[in-house]
mmCIF entry with sequence, helices, sheets and N, C-alpha, C, O atoms, coordinates in Angstrom:
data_MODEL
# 
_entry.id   MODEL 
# 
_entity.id                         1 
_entity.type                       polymer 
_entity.pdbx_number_of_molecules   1 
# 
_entity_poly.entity_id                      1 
_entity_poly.type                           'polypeptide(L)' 
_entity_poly.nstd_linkage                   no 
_entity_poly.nstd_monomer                   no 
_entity_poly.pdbx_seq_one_letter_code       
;(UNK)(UNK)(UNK)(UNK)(UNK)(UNK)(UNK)(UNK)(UNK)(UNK)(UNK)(UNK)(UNK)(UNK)(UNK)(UNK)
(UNK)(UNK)(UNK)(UNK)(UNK)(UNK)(UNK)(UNK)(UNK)(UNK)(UNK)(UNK)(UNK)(UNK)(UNK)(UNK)
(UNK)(UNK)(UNK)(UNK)(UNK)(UNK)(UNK)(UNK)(UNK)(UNK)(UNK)
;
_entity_poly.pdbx_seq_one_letter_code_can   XXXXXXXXXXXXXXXXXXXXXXXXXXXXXXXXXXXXXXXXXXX 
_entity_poly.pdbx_strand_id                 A 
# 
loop_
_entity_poly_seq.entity_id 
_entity_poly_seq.num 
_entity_poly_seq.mon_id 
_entity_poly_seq.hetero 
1 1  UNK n 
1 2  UNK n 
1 3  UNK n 
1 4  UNK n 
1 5  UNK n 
1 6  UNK n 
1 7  UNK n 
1 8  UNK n 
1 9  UNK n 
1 10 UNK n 
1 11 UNK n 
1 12 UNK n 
1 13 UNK n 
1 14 UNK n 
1 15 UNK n 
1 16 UNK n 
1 17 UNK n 
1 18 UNK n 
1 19 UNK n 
1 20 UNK n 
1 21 UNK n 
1 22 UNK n 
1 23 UNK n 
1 24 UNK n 
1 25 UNK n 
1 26 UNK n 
1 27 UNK n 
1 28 UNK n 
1 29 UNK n 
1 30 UNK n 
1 31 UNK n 
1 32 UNK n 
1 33 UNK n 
1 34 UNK n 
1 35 UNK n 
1 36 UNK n 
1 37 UNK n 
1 38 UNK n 
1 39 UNK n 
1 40 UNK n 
1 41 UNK n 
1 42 UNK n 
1 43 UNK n 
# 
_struct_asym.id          A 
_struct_asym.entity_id   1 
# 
_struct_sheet.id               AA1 
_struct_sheet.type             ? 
_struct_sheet.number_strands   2 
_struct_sheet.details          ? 
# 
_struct_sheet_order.sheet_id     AA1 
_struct_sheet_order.range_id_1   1 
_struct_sheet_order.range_id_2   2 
_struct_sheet_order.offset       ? 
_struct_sheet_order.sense        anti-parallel 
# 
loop_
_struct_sheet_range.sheet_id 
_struct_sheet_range.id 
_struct_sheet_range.beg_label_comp_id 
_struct_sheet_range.beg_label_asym_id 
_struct_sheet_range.beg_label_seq_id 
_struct_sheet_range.pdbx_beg_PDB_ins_code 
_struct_sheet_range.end_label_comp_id 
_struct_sheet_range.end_label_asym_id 
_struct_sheet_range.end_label_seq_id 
_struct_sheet_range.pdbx_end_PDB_ins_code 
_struct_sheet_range.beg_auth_comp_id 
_struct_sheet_range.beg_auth_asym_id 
_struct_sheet_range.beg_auth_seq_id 
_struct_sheet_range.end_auth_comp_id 
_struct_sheet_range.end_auth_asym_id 
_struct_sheet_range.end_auth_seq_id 
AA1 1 UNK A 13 ? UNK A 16 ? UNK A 13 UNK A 16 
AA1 2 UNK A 24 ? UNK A 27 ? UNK A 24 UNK A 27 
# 
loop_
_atom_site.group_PDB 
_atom_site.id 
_atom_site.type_symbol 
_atom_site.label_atom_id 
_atom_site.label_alt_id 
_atom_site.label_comp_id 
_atom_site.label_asym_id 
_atom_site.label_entity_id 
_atom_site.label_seq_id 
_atom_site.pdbx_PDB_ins_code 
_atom_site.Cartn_x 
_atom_site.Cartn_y 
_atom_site.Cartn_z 
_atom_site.occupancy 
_atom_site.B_iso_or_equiv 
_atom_site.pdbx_formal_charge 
_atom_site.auth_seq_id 
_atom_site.auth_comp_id 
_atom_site.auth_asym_id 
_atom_site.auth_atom_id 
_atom_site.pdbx_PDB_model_num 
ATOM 1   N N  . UNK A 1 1  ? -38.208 -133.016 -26.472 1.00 0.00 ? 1  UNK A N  1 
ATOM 2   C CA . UNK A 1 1  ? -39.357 -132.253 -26.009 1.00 0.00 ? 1  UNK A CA 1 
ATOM 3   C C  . UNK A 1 1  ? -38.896 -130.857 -25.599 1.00 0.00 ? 1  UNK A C  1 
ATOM 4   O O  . UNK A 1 1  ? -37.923 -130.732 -24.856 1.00 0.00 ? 1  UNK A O  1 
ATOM 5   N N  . UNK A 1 2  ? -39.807 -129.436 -26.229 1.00 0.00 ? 2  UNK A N  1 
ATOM 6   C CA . UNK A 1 2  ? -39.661 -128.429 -25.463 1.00 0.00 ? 2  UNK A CA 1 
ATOM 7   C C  . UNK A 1 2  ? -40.070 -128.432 -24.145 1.00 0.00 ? 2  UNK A C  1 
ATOM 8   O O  . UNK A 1 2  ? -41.051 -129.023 -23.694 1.00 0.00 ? 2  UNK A O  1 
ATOM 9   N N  . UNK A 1 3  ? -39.383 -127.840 -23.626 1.00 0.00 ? 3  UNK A N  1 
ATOM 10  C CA . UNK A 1 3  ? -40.278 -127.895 -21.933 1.00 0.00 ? 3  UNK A CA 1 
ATOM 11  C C  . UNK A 1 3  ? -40.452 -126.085 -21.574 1.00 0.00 ? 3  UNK A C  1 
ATOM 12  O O  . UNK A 1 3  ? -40.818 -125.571 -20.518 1.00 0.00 ? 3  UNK A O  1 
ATOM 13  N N  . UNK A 1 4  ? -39.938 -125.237 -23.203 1.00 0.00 ? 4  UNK A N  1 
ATOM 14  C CA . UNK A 1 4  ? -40.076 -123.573 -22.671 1.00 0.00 ? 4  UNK A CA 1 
ATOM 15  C C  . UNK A 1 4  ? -41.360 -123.345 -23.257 1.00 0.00 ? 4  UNK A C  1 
ATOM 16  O O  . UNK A 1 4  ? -42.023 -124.151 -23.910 1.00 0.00 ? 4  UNK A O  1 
ATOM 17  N N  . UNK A 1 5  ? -41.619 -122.274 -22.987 1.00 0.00 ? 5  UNK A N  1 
ATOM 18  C CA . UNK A 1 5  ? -43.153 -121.809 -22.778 1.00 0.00 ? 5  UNK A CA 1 
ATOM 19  C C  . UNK A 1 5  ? -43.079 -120.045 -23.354 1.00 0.00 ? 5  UNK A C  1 
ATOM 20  O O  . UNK A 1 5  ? -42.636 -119.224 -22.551 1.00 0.00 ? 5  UNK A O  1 
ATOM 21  N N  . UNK A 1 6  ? -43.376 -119.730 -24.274 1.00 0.00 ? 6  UNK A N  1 
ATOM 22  C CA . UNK A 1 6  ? -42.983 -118.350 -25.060 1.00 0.00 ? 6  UNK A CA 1 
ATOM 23  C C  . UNK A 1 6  ? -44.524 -118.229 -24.804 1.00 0.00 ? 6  UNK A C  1 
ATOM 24  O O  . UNK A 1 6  ? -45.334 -119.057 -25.220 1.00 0.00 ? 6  UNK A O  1 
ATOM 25  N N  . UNK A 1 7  ? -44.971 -116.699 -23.806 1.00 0.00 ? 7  UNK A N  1 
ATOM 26  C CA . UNK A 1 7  ? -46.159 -116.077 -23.868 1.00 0.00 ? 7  UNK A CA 1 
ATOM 27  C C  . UNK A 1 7  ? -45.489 -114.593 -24.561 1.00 0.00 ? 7  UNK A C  1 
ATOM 28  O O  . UNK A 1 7  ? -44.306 -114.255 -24.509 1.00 0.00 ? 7  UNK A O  1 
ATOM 29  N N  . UNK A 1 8  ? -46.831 -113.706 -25.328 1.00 0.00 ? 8  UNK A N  1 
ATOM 30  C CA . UNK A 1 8  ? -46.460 -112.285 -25.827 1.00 0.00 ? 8  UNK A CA 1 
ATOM 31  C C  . UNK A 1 8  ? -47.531 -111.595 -24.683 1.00 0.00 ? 8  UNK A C  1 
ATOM 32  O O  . UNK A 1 8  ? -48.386 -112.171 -24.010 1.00 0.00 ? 8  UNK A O  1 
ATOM 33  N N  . UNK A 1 9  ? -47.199 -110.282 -24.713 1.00 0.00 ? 9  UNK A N  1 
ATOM 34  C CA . UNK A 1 9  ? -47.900 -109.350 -24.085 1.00 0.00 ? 9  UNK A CA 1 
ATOM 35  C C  . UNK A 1 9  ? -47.840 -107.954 -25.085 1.00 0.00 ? 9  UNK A C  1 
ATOM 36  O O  . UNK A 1 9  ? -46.836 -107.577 -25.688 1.00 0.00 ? 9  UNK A O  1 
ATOM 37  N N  . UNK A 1 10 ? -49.093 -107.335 -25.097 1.00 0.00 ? 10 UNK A N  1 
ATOM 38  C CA . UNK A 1 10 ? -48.899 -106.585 -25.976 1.00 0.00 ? 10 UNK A CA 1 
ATOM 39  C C  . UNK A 1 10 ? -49.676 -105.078 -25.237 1.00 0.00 ? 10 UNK A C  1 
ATOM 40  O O  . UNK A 1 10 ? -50.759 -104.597 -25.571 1.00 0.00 ? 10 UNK A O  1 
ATOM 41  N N  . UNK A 1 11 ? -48.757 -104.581 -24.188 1.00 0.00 ? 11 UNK A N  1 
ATOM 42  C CA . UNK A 1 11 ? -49.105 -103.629 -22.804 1.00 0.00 ? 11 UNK A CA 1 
ATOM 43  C C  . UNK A 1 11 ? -48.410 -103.108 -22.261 1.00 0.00 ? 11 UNK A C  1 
ATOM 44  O O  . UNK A 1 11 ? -47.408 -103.809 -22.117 1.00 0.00 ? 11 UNK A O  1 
ATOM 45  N N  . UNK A 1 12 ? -48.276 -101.771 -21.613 1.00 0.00 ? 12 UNK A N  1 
ATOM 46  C CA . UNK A 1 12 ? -47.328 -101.532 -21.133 1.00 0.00 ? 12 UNK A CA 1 
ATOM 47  C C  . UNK A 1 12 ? -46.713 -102.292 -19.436 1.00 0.00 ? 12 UNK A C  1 
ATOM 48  O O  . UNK A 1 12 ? -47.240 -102.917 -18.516 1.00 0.00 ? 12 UNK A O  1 
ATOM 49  N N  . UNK A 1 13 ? -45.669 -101.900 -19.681 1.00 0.00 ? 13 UNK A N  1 
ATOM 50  C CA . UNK A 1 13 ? -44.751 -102.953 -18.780 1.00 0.00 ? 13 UNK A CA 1 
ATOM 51  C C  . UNK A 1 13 ? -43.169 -101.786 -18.779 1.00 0.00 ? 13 UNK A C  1 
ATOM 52  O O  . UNK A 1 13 ? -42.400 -101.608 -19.724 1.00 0.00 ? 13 UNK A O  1 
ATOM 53  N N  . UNK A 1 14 ? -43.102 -101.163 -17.381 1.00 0.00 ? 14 UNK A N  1 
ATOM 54  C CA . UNK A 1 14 ? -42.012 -100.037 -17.044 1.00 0.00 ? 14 UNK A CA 1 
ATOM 55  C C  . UNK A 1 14 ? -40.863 -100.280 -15.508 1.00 0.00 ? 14 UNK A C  1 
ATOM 56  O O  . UNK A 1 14 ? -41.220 -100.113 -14.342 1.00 0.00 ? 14 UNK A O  1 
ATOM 57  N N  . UNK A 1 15 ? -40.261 -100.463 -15.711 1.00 0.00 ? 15 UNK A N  1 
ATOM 58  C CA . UNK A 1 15 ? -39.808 -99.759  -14.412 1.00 0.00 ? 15 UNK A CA 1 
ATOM 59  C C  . UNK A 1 15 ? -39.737 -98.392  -13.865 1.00 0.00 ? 15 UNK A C  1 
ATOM 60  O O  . UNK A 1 15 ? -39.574 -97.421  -14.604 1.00 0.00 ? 15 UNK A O  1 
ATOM 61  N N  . UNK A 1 16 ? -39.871 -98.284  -12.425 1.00 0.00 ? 16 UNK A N  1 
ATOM 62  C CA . UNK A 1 16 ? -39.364 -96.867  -11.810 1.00 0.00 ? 16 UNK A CA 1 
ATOM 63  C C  . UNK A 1 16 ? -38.264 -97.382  -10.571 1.00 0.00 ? 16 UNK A C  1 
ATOM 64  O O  . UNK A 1 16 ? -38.057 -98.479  -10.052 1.00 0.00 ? 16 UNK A O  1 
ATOM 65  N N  . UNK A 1 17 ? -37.643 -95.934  -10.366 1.00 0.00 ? 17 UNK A N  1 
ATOM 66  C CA . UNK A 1 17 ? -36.755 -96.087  -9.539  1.00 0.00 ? 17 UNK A CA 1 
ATOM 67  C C  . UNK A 1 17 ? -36.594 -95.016  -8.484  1.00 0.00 ? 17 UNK A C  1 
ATOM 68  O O  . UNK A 1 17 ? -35.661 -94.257  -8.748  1.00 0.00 ? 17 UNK A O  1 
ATOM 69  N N  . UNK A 1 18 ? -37.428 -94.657  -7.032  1.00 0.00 ? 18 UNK A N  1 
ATOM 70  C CA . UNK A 1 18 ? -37.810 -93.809  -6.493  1.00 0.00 ? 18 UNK A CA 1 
ATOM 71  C C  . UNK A 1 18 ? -35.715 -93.167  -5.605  1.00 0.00 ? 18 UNK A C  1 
ATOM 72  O O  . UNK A 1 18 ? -35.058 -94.056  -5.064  1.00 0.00 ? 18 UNK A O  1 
ATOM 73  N N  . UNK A 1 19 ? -35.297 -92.135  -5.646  1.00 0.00 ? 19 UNK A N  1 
ATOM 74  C CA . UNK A 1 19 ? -34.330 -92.119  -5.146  1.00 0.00 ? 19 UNK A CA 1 
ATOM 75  C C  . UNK A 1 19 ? -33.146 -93.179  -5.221  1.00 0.00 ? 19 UNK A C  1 
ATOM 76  O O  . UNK A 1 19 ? -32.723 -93.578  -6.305  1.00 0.00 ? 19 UNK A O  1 
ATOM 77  N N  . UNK A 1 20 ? -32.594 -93.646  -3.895  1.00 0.00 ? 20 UNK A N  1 
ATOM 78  C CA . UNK A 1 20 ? -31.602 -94.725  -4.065  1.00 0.00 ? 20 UNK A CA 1 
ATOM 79  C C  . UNK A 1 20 ? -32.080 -96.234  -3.564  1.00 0.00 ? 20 UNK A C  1 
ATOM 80  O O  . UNK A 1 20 ? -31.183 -96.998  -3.207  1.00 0.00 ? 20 UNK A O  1 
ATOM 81  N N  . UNK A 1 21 ? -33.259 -96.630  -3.527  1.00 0.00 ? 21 UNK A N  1 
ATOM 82  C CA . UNK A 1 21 ? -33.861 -97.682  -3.436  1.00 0.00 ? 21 UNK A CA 1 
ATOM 83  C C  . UNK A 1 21 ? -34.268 -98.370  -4.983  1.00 0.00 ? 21 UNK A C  1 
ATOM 84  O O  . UNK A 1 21 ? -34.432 -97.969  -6.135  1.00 0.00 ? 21 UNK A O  1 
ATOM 85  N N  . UNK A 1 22 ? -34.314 -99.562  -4.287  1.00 0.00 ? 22 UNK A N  1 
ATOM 86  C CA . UNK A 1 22 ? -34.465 -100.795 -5.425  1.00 0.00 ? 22 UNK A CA 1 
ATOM 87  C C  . UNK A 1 22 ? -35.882 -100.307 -6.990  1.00 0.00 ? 22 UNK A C  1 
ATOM 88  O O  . UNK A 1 22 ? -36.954 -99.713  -6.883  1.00 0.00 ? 22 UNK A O  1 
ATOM 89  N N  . UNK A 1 23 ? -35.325 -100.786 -8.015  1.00 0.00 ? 23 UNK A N  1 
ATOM 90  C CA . UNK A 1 23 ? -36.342 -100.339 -9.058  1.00 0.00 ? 23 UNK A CA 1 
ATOM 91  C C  . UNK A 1 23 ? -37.343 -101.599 -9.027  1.00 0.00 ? 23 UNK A C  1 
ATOM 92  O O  . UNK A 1 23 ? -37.005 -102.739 -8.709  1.00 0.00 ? 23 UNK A O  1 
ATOM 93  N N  . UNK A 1 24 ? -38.848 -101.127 -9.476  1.00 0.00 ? 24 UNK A N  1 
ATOM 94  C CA . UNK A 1 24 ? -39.991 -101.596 -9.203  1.00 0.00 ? 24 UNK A CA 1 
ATOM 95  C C  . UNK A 1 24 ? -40.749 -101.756 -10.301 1.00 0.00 ? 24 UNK A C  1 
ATOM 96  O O  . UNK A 1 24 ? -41.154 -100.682 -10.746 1.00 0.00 ? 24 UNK A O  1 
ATOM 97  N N  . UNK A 1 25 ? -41.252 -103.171 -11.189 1.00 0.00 ? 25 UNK A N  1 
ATOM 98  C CA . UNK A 1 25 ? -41.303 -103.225 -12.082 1.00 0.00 ? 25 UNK A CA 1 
ATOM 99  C C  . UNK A 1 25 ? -43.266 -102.480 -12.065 1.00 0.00 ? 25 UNK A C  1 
ATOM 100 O O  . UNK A 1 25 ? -43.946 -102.818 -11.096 1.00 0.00 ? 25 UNK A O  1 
ATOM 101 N N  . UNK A 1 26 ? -43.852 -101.663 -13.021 1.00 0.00 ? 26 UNK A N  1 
ATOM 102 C CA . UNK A 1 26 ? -45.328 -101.143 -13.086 1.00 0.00 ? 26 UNK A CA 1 
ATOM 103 C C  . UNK A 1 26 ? -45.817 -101.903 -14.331 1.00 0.00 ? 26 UNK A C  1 
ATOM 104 O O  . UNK A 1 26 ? -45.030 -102.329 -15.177 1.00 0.00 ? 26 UNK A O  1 
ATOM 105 N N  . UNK A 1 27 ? -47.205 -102.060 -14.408 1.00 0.00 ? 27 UNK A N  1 
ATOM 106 C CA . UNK A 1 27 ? -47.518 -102.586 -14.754 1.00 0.00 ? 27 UNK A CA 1 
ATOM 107 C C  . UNK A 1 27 ? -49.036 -103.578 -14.873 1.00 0.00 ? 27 UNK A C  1 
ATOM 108 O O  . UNK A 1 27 ? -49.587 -103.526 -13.774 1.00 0.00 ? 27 UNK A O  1 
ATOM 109 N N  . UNK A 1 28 ? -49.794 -104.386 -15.801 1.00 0.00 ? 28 UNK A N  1 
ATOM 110 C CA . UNK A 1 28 ? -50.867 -105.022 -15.500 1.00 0.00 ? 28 UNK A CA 1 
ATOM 111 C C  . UNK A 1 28 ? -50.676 -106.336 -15.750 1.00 0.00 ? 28 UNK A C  1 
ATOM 112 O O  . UNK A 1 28 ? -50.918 -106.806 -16.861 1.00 0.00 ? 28 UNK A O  1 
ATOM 113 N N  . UNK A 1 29 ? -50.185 -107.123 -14.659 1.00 0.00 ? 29 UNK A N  1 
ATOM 114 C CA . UNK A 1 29 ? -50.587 -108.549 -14.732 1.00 0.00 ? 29 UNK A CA 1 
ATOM 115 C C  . UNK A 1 29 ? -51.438 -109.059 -15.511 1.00 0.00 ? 29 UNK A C  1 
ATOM 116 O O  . UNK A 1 29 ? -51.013 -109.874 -16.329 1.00 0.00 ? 29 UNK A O  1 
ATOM 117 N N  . UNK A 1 30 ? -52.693 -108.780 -15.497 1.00 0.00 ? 30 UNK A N  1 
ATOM 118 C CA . UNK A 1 30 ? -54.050 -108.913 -16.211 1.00 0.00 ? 30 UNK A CA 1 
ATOM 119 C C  . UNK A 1 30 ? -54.982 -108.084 -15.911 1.00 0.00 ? 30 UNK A C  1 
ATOM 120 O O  . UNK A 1 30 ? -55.054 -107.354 -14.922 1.00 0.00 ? 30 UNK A O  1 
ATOM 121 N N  . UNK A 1 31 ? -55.752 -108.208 -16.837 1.00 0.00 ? 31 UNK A N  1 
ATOM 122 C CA . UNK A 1 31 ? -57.080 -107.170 -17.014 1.00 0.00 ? 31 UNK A CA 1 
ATOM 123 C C  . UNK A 1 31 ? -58.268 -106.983 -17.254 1.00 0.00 ? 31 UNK A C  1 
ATOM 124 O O  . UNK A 1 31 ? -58.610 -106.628 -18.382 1.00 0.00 ? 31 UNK A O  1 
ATOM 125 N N  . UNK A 1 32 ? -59.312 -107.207 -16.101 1.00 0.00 ? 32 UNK A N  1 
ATOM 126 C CA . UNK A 1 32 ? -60.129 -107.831 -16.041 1.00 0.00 ? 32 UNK A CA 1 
ATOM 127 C C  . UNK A 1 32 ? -61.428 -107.218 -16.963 1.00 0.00 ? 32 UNK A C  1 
ATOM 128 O O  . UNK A 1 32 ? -61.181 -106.082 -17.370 1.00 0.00 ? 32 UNK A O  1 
ATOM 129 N N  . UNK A 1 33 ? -62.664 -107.704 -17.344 1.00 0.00 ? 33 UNK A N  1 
ATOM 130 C CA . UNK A 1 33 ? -63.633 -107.504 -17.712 1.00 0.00 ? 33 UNK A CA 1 
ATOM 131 C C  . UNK A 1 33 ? -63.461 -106.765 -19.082 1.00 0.00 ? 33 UNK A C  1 
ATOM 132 O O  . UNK A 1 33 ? -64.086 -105.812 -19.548 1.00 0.00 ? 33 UNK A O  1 
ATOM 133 N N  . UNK A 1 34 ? -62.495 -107.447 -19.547 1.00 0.00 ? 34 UNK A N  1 
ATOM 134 C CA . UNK A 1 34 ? -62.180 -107.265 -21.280 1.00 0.00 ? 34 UNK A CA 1 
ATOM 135 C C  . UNK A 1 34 ? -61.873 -107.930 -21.619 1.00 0.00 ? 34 UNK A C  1 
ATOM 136 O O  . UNK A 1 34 ? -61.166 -108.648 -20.911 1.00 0.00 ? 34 UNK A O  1 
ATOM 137 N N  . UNK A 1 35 ? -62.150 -108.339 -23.153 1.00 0.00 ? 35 UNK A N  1 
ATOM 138 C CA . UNK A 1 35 ? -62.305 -109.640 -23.615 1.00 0.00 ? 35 UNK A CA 1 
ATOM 139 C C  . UNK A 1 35 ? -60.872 -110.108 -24.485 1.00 0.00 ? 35 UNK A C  1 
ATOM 140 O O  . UNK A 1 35 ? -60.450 -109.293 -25.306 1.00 0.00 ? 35 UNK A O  1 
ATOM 141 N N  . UNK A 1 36 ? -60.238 -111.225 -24.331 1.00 0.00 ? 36 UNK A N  1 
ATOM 142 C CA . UNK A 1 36 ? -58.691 -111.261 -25.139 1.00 0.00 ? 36 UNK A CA 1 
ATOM 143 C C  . UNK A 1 36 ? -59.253 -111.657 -26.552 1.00 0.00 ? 36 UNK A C  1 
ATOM 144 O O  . UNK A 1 36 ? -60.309 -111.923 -27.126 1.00 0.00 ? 36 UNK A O  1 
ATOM 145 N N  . UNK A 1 37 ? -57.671 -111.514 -26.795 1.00 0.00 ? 37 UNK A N  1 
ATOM 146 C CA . UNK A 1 37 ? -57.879 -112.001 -28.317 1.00 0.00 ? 37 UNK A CA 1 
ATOM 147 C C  . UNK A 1 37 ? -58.140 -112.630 -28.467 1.00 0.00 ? 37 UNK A C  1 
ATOM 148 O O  . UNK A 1 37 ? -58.269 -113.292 -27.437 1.00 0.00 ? 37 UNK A O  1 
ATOM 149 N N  . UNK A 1 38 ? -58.744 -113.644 -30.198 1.00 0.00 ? 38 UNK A N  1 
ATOM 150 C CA . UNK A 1 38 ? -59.163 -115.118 -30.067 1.00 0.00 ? 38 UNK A CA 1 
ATOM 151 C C  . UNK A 1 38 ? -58.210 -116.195 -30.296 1.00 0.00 ? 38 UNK A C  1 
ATOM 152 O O  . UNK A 1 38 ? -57.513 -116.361 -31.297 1.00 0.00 ? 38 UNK A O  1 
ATOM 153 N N  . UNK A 1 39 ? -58.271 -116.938 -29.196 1.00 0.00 ? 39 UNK A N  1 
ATOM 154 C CA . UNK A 1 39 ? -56.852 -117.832 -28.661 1.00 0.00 ? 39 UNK A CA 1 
ATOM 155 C C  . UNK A 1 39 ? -57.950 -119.496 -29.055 1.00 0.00 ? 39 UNK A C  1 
ATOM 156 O O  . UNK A 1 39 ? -58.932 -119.934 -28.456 1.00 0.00 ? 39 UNK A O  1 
ATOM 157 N N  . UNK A 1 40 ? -57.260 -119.997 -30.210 1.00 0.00 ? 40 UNK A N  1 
ATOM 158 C CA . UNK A 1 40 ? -57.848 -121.093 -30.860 1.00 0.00 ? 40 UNK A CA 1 
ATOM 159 C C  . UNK A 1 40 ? -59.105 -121.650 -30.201 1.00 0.00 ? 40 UNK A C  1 
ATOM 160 O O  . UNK A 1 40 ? -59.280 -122.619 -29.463 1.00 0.00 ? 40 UNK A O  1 
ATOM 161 N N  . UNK A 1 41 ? -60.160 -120.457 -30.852 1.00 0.00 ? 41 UNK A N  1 
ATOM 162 C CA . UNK A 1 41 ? -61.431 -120.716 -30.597 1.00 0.00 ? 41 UNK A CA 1 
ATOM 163 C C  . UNK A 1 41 ? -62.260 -120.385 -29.241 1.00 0.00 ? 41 UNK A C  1 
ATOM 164 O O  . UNK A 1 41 ? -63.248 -121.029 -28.885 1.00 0.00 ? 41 UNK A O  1 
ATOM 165 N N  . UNK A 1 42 ? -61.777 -119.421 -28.628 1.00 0.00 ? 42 UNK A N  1 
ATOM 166 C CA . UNK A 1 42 ? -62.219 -118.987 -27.524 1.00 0.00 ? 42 UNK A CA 1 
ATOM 167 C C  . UNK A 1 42 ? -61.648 -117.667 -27.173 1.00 0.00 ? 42 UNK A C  1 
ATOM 168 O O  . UNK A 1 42 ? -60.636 -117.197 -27.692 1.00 0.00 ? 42 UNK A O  1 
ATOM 169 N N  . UNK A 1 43 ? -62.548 -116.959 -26.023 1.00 0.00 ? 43 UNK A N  1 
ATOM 170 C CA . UNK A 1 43 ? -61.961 -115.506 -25.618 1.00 0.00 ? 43 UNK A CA 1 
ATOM 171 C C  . UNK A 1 43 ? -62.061 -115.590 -24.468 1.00 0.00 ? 43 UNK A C  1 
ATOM 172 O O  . UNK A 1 43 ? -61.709 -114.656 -23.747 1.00 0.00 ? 43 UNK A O  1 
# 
């Protein structure tokens, strides 16, 4: 049995790095009130 899980994202996705503090990944988790692609038979 697989037990991994391969999702795609097709969005931007950056790091920044303000001075000498830790880098911070930017970005959209998700995005609301738009419709996804069609994912076997549904959006």
């Amino acid at each position: 049995m697989n037990d991994r899980e391969l999702r795609c994202y097709s969005g931007e996705v950056r790091t920044e790095q303000a001075g000498d503090g830790p880098a911070h990944i930017i970005g959209y988790g998700s995005v609301f009130n738009s419709r996804s692609e069609p994912l076997w038979g549904f959006r």
